[in-house]
N, CA, C and O atoms as a printed pandas DataFrame, in Angstrom:
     atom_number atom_name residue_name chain_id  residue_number  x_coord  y_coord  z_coord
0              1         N          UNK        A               1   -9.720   -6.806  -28.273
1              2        CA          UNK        A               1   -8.363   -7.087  -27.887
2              3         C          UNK        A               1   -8.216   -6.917  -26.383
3              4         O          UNK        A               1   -8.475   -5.825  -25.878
4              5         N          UNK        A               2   -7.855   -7.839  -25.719
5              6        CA          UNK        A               2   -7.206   -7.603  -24.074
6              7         C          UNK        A               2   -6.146   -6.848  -24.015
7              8         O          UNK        A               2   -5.086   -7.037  -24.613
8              9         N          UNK        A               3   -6.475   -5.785  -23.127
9             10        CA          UNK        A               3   -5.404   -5.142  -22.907
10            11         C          UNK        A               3   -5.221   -4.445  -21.261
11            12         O          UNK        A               3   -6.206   -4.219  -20.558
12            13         N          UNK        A               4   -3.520   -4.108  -20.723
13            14        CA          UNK        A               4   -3.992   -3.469  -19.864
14            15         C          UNK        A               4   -4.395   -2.403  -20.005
15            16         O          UNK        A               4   -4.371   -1.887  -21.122
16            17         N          UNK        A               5   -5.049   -1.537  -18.565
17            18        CA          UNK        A               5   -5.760   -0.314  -18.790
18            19         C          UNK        A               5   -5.745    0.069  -17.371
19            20         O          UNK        A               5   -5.937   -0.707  -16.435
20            21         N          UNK        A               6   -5.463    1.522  -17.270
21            22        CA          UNK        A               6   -5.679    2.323  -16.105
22            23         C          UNK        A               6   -6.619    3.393  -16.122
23            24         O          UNK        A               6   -6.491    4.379  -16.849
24            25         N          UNK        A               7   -7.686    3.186  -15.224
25            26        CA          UNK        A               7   -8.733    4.410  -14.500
26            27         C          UNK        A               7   -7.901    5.591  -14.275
27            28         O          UNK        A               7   -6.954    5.644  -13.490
28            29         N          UNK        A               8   -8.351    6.585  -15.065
29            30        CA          UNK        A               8   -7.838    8.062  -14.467
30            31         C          UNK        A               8   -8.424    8.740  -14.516
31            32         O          UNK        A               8   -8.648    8.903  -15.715
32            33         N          UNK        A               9   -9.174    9.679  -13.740
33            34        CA          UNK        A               9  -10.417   10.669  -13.521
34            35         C          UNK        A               9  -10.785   10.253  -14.303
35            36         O          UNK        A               9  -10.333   10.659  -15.374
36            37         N          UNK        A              10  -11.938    9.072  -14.346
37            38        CA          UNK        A              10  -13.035    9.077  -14.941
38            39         C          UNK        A              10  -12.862    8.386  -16.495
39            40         O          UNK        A              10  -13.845    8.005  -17.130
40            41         N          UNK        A              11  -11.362    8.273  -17.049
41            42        CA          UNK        A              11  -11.170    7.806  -18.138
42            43         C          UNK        A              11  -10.470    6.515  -18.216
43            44         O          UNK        A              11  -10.120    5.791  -17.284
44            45         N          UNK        A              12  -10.322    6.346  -19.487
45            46        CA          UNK        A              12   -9.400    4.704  -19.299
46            47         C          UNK        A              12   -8.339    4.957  -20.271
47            48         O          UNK        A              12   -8.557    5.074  -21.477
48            49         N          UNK        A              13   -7.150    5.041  -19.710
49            50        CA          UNK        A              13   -5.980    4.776  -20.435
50            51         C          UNK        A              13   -5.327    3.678  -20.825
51            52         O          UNK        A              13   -5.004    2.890  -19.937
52            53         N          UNK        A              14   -5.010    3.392  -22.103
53            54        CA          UNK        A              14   -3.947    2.048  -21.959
54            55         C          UNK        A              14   -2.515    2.540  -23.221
55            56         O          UNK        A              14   -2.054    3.656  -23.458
56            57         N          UNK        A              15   -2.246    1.536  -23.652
57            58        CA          UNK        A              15   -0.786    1.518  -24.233
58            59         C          UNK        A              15   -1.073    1.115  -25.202
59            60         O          UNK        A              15   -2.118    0.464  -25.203
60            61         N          UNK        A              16   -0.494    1.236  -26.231
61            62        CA          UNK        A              16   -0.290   -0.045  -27.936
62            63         C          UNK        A              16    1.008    0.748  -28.700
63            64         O          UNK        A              16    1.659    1.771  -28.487
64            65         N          UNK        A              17    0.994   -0.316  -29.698
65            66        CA          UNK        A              17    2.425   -0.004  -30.624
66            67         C          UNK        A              17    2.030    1.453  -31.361
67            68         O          UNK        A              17    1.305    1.887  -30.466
68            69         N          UNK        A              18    2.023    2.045  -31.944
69            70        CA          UNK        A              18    1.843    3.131  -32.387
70            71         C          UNK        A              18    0.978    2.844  -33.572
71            72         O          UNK        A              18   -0.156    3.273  -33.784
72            73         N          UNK        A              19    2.191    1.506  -34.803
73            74        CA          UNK        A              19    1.820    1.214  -36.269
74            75         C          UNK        A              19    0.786    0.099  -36.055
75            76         O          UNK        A              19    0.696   -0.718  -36.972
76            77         N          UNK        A              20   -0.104   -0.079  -34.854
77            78        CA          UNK        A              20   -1.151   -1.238  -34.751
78            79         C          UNK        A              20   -2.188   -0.633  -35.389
79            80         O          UNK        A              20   -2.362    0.576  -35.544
80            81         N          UNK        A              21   -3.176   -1.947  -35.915
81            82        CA          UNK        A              21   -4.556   -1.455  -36.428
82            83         C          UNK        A              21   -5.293   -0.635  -35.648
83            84         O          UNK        A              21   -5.820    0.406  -36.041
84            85         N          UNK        A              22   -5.360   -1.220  -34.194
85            86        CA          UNK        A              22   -5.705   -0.223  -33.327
86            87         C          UNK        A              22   -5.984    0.919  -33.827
87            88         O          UNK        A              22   -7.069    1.375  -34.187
88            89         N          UNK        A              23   -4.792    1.433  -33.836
89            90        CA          UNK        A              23   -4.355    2.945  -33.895
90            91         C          UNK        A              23   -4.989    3.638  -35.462
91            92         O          UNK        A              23   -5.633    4.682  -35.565
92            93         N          UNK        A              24   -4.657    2.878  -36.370
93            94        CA          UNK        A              24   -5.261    3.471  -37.171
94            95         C          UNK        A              24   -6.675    3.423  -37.508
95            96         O          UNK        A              24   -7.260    4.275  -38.176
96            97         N          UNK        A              25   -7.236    2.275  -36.956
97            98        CA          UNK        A              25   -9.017    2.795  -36.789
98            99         C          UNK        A              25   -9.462    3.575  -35.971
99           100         O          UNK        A              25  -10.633    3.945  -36.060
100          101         N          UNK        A              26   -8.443    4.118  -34.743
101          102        CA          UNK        A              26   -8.921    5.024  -34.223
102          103         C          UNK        A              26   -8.513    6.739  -35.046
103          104         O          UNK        A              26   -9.086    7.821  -34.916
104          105         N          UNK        A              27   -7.609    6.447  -35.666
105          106        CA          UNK        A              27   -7.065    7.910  -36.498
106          107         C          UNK        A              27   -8.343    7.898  -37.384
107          108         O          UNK        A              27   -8.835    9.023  -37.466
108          109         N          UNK        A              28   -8.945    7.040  -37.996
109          110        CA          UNK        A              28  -10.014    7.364  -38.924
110          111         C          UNK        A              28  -11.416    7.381  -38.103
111          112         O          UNK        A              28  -12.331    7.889  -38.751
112          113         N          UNK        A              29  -11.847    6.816  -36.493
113          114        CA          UNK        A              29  -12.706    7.350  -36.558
114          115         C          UNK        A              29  -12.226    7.118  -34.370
115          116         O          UNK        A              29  -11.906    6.070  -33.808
116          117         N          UNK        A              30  -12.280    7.604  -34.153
117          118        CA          UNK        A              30  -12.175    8.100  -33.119
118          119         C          UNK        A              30  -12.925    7.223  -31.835
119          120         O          UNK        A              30  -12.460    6.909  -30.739
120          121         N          UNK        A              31  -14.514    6.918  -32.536
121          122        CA          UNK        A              31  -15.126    6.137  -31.487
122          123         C          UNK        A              31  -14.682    4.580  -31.158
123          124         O          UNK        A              31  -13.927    3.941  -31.891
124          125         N          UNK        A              32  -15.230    4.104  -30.024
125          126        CA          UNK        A              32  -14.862    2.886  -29.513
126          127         C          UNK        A              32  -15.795    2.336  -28.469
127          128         O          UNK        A              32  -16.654    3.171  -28.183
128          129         N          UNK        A              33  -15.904    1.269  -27.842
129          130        CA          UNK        A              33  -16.964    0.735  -27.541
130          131         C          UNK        A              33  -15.808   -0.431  -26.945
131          132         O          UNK        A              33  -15.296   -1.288  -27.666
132          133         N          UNK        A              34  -15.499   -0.248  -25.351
133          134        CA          UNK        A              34  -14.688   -0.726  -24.262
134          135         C          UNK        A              34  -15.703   -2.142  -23.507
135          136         O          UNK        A              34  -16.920   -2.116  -23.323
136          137         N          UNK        A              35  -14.876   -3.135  -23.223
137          138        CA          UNK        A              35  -15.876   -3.782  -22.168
138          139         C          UNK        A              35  -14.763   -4.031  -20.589
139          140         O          UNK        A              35  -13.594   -4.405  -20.680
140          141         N          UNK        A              36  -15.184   -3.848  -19.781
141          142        CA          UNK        A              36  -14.025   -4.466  -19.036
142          143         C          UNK        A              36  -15.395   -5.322  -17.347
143          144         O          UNK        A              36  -16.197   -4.937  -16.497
144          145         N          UNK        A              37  -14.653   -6.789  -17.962
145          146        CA          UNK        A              37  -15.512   -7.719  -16.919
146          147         C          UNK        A              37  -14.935   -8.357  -16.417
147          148         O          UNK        A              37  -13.790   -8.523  -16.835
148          149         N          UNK        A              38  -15.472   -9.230  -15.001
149          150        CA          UNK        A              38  -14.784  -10.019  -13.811
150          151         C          UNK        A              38  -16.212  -10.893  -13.806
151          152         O          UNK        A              38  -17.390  -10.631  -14.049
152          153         N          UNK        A              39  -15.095  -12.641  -13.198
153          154        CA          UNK        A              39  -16.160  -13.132  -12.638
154          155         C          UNK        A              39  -15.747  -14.596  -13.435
155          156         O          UNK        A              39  -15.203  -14.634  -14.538
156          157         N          UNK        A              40  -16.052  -15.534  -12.790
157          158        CA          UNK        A              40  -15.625  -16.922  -13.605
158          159         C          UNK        A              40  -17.217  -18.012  -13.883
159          160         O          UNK        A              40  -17.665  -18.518  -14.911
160          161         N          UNK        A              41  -17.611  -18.026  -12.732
161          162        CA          UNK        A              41  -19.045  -18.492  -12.552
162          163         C          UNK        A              41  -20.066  -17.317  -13.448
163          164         O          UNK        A              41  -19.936  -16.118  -13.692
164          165         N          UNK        A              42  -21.009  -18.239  -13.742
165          166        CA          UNK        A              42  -22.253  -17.230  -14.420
166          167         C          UNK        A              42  -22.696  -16.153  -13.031
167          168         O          UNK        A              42  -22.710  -14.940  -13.239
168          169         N          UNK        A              43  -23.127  -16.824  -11.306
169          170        CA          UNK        A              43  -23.587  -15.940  -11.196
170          171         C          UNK        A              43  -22.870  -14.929  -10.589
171          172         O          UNK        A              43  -23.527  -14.129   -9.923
172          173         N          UNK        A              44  -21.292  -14.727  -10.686
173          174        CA          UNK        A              44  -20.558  -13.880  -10.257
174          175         C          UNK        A              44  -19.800  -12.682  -11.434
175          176         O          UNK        A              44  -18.945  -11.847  -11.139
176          177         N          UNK        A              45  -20.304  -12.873  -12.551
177          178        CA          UNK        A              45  -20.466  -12.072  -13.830
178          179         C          UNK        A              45  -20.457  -10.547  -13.201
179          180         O          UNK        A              45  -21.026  -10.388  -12.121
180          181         N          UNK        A              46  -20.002   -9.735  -13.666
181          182        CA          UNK        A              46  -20.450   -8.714  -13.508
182          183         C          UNK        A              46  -19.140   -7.549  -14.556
183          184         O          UNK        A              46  -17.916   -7.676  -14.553
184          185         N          UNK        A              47  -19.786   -6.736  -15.158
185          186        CA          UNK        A              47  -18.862   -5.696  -15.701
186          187         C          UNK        A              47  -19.467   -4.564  -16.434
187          188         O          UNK        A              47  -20.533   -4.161  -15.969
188          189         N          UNK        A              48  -18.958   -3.900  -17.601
189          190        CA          UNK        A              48  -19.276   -2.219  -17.875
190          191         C          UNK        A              48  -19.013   -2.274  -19.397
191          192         O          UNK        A              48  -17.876   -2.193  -19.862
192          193         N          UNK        A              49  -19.967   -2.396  -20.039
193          194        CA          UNK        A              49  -19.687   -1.590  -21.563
194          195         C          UNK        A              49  -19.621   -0.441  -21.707
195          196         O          UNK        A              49  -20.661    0.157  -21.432
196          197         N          UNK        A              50  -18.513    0.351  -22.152
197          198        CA          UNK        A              50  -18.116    1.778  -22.155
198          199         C          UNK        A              50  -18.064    2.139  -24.017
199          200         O          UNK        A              50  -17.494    1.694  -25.013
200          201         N          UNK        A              51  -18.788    2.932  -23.759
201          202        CA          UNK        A              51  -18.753    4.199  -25.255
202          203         C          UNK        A              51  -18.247    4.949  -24.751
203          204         O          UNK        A              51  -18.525    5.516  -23.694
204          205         N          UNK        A              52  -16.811    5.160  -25.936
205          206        CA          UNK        A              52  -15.774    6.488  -25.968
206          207         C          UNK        A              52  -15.374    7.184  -26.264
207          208         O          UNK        A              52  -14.602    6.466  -25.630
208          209         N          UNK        A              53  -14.908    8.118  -26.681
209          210        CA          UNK        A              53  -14.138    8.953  -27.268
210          211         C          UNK        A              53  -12.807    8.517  -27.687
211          212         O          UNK        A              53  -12.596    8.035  -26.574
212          213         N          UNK        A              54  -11.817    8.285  -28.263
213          214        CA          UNK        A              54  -10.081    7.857  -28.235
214          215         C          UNK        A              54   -9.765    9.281  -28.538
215          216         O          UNK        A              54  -10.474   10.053  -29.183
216          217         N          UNK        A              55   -8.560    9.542  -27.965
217          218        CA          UNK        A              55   -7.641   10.512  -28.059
218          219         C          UNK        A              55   -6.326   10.153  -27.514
219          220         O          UNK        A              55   -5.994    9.967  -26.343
220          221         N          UNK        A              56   -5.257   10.060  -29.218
221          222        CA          UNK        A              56   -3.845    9.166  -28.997
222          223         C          UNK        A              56   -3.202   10.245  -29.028
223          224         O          UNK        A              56   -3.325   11.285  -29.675
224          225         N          UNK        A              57   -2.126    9.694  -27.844
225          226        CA          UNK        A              57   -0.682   10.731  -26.914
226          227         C          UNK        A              57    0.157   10.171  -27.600
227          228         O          UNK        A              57    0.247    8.955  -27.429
228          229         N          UNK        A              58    1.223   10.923  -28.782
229          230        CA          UNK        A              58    2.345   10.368  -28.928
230          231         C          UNK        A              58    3.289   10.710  -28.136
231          232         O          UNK        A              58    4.335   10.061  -28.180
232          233         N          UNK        A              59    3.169   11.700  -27.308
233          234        CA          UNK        A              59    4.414   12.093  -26.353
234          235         C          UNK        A              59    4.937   11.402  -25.248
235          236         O          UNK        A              59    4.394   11.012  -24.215
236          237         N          UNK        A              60    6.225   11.314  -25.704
237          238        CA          UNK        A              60    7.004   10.333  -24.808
238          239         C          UNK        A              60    6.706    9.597  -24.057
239          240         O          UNK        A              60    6.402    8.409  -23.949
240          241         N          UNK        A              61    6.932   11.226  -23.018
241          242        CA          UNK        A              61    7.358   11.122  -21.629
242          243         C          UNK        A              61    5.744   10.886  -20.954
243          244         O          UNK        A              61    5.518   10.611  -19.775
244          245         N          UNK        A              62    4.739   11.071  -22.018
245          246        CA          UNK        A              62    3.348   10.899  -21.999
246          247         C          UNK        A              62    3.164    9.371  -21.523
247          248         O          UNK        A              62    3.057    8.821  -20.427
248          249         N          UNK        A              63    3.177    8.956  -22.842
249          250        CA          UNK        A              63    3.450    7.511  -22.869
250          251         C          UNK        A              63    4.583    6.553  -22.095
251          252         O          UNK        A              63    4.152    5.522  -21.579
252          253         N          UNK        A              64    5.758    6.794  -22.008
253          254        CA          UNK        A              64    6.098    6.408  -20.345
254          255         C          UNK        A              64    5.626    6.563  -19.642
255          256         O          UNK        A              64    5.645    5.529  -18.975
256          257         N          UNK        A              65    4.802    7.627  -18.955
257          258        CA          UNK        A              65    4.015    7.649  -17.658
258          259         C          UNK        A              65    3.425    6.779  -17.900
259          260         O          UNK        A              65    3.718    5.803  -17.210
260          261         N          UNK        A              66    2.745    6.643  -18.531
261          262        CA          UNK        A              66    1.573    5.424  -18.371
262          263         C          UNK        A              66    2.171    3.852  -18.535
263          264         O          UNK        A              66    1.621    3.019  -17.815
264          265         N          UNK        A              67    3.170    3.413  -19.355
265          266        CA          UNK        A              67    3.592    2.521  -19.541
266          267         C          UNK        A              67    4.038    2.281  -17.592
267          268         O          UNK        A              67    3.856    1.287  -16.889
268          269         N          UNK        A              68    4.542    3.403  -17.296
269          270        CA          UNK        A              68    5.370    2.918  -15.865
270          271         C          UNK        A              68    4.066    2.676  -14.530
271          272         O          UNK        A              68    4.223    2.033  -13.492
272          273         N          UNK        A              69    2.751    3.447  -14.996
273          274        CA          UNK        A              69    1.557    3.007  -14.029
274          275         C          UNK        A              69    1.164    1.664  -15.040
275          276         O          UNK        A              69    0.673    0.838  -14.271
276          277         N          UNK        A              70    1.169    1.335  -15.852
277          278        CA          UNK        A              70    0.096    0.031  -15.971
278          279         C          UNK        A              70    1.321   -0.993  -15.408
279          280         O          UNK        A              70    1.006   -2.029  -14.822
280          281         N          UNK        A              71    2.832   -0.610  -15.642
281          282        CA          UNK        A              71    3.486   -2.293  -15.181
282          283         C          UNK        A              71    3.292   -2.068  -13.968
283          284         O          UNK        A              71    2.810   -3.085  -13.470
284          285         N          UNK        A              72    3.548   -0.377  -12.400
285          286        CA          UNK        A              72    3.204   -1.068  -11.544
286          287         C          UNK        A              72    1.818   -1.423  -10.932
287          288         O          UNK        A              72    1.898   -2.093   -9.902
288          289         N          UNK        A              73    0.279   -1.039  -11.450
289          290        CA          UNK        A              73   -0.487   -1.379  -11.108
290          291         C          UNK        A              73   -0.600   -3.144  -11.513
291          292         O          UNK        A              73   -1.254   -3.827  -10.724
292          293         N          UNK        A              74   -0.010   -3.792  -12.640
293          294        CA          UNK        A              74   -0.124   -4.954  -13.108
294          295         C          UNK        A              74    0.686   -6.007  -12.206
295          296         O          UNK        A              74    0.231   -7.150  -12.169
296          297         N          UNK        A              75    1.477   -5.808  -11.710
297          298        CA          UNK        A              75    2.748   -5.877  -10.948
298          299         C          UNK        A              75    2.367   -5.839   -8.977
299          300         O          UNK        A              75    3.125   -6.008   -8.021
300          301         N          UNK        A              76    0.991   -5.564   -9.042
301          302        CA          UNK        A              76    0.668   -5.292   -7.196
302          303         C          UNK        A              76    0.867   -4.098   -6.893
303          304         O          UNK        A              76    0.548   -3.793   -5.744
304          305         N          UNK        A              77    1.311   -3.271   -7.568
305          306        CA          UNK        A              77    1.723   -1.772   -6.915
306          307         C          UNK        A              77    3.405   -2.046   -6.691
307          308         O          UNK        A              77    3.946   -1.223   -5.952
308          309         N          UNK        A              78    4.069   -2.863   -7.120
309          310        CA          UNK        A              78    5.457   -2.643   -6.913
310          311         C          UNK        A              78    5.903   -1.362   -7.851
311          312         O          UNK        A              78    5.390   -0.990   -8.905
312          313         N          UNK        A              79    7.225   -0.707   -7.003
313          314        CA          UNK        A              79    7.309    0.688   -7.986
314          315         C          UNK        A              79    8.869   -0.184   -9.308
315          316         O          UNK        A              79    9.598   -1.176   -9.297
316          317         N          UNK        A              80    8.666    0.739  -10.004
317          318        CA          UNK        A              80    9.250    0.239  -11.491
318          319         C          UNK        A              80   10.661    1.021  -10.977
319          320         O          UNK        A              80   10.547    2.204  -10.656
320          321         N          UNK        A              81   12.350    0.199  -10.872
321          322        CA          UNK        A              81   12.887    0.469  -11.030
322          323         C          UNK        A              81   14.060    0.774  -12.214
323          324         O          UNK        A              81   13.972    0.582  -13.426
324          325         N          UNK        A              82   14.971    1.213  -11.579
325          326        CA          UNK        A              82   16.076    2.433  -12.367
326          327         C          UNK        A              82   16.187    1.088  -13.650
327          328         O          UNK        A              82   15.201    1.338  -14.343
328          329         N          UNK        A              83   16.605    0.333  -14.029
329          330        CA          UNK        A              83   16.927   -0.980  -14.646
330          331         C          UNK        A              83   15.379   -1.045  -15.330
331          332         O          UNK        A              83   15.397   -1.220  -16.548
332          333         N          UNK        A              84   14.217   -0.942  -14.785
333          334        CA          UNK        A              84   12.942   -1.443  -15.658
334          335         C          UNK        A              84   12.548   -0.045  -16.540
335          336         O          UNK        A              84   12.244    0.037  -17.730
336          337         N          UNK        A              85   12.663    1.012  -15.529
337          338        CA          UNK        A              85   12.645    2.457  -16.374
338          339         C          UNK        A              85   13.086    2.618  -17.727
339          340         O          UNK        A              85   12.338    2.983  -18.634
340          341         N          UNK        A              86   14.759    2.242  -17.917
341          342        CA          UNK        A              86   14.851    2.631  -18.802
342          343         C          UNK        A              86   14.769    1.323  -20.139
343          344         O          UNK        A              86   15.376    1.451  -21.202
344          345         N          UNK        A              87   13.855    0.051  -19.776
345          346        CA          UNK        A              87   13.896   -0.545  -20.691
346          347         C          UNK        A              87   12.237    0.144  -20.720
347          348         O          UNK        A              87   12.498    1.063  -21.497
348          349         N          UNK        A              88   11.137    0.279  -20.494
349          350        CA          UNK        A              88    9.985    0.385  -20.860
350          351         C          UNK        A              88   10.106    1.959  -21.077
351          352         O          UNK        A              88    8.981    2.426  -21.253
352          353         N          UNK        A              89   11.203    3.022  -21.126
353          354        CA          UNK        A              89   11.493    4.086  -22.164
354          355         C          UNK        A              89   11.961    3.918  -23.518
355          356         O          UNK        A              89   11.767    4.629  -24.504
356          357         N          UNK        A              90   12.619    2.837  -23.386
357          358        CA          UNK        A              90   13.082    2.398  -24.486
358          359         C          UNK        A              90   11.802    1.383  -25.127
359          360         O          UNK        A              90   12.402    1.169  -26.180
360          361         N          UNK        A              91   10.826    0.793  -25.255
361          362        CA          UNK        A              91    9.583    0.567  -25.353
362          363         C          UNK        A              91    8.727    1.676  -25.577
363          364         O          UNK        A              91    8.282    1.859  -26.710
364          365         N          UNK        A              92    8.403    2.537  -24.528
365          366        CA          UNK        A              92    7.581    3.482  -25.055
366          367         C          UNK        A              92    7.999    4.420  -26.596
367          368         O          UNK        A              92    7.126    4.967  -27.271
368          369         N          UNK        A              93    9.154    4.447  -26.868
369          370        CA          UNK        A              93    9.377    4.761  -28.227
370          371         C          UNK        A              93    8.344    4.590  -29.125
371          372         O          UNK        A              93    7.685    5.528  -29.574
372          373         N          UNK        A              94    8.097    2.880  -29.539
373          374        CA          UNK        A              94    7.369    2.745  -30.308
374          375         C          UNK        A              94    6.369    2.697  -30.133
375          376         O          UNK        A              94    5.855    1.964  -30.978
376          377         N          UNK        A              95    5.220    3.328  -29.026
377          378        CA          UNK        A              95    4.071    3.322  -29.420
378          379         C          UNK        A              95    3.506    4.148  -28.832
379          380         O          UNK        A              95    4.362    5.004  -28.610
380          381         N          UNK        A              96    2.296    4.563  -28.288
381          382        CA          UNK        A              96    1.451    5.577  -27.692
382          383         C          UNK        A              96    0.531    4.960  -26.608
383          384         O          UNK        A              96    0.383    3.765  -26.352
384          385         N          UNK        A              97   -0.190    6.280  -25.893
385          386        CA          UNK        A              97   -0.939    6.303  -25.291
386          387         C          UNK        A              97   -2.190    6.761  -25.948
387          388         O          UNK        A              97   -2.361    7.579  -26.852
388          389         N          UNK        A              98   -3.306    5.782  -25.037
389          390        CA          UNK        A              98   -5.047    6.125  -25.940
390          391         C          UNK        A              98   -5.479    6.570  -24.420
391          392         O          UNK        A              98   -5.126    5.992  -23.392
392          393         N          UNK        A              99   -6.269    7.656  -24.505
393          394        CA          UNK        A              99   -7.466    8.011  -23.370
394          395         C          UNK        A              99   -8.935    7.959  -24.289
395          396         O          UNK        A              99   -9.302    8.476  -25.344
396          397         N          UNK        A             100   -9.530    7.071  -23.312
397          398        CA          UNK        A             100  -10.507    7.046  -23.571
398          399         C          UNK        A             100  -11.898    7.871  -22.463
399          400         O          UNK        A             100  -12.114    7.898  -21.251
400          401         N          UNK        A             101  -12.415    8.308  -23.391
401          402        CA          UNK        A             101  -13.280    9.274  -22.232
402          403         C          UNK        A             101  -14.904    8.842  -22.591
403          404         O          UNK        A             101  -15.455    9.172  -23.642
404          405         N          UNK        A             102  -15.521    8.084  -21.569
405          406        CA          UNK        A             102  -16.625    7.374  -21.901
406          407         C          UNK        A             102  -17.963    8.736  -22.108
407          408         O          UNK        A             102  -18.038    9.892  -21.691
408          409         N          UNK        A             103  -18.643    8.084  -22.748
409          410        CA          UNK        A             103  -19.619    9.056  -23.470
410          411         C          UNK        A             103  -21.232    8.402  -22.826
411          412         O          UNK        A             103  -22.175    9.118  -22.488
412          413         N          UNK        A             104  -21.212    7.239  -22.792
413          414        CA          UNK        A             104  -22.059    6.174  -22.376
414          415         C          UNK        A             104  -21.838    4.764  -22.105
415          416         O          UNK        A             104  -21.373    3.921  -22.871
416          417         N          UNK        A             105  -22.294    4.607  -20.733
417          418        CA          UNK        A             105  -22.004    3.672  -19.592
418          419         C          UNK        A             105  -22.886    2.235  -19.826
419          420         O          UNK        A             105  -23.636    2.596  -20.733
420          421         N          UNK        A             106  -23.230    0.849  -19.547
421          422        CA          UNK        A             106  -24.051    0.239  -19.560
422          423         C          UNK        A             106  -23.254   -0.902  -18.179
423          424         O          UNK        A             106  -22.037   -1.084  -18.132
424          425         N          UNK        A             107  -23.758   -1.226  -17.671
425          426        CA          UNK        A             107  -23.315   -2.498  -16.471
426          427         C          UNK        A             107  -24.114   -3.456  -15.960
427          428         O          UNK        A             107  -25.328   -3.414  -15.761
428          429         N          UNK        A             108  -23.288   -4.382  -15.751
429          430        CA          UNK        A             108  -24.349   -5.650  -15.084
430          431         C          UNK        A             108  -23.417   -6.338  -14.043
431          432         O          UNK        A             108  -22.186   -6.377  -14.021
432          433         N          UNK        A             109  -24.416   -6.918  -13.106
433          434        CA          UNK        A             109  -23.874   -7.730  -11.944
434          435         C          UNK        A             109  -24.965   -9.087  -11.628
435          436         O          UNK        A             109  -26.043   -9.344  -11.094
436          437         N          UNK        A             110  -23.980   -9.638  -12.276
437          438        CA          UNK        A             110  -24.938  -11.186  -11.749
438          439         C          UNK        A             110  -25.022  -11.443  -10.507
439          440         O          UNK        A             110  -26.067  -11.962  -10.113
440          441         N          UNK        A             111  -24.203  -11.221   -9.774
441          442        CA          UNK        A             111  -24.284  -11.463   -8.125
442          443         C          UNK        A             111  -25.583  -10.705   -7.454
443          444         O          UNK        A             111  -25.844  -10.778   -6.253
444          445         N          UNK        A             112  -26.238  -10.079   -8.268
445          446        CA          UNK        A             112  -27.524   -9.311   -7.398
446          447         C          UNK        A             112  -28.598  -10.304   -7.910
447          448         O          UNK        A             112  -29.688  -10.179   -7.352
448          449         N          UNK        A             113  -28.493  -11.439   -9.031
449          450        CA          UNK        A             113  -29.096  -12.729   -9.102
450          451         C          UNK        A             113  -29.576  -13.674   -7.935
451          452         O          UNK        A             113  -30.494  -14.488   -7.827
452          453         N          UNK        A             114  -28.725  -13.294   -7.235
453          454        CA          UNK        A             114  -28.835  -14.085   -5.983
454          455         C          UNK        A             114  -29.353  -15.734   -6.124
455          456         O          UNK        A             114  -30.137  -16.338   -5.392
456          457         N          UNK        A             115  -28.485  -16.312   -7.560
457          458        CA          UNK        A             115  -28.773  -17.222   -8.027
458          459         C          UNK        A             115  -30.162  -17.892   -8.625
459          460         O          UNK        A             115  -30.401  -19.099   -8.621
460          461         N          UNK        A             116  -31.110  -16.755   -9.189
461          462        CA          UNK        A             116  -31.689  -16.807   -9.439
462          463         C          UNK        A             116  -31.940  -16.333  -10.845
463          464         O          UNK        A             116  -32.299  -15.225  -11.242
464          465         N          UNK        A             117  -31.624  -17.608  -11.606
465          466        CA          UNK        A             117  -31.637  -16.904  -13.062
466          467         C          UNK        A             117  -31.631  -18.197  -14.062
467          468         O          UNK        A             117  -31.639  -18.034  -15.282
């Protein structure tokens, strides 16, 4: 599933509805297996398969924080005002926050191809 996601020491946070499948394959088993890649051309490919841990935040004000960093990192860094606040509080209601804390790393960069491949 595409989703957004924010880097935080070392982990990856994102958002979902609470009652998503998501959520409940992670209540029954915790692990996960992340990819996050760039690049449109073959030899400009490059990205990170992440093995994780999940650990879901139902708390709020938890889950607003993060809802209010992924719209403004998604957004350019614009900051989320008084008017957007309280509609993505009213959003964060229904769902949670996942941290994911990678366990094992794997990466590739086609650009060190140097078109040779």
């Amino acid at each position: 599933m595409p989703l957004w996601y924010v880097p935080r020491d070392g982990d990856i946070w994102i958002y979902t509805y609470a009652k998503s499948q998501k959520v409940r394959n992670l209540e029954r088993d915790p692990r996960a297996t992340l990819l996050v890649e760039t690049g449109y051309e073959y030899g400009e490919l490059r990205g990170a398969e992440i093995e994780a841990e999940a650990e879901i935040h139902r708390d709020l004000d938890t889950v607003f924080d993060l809802v209010k960093e992924l719209t403004s990192r998604y957004a350019g860094g614009a900051q989320v005002d008084e008017a957007q606040a309280e509609t993505l509080r009213n959003q964060a209601r229904k769902r949670v926050a996942i941290r994911f804390e990678p366990r094992r790393v794997a990466t590739w960069d086609h650009r060190k191809l140097a078109g040779t491949y």
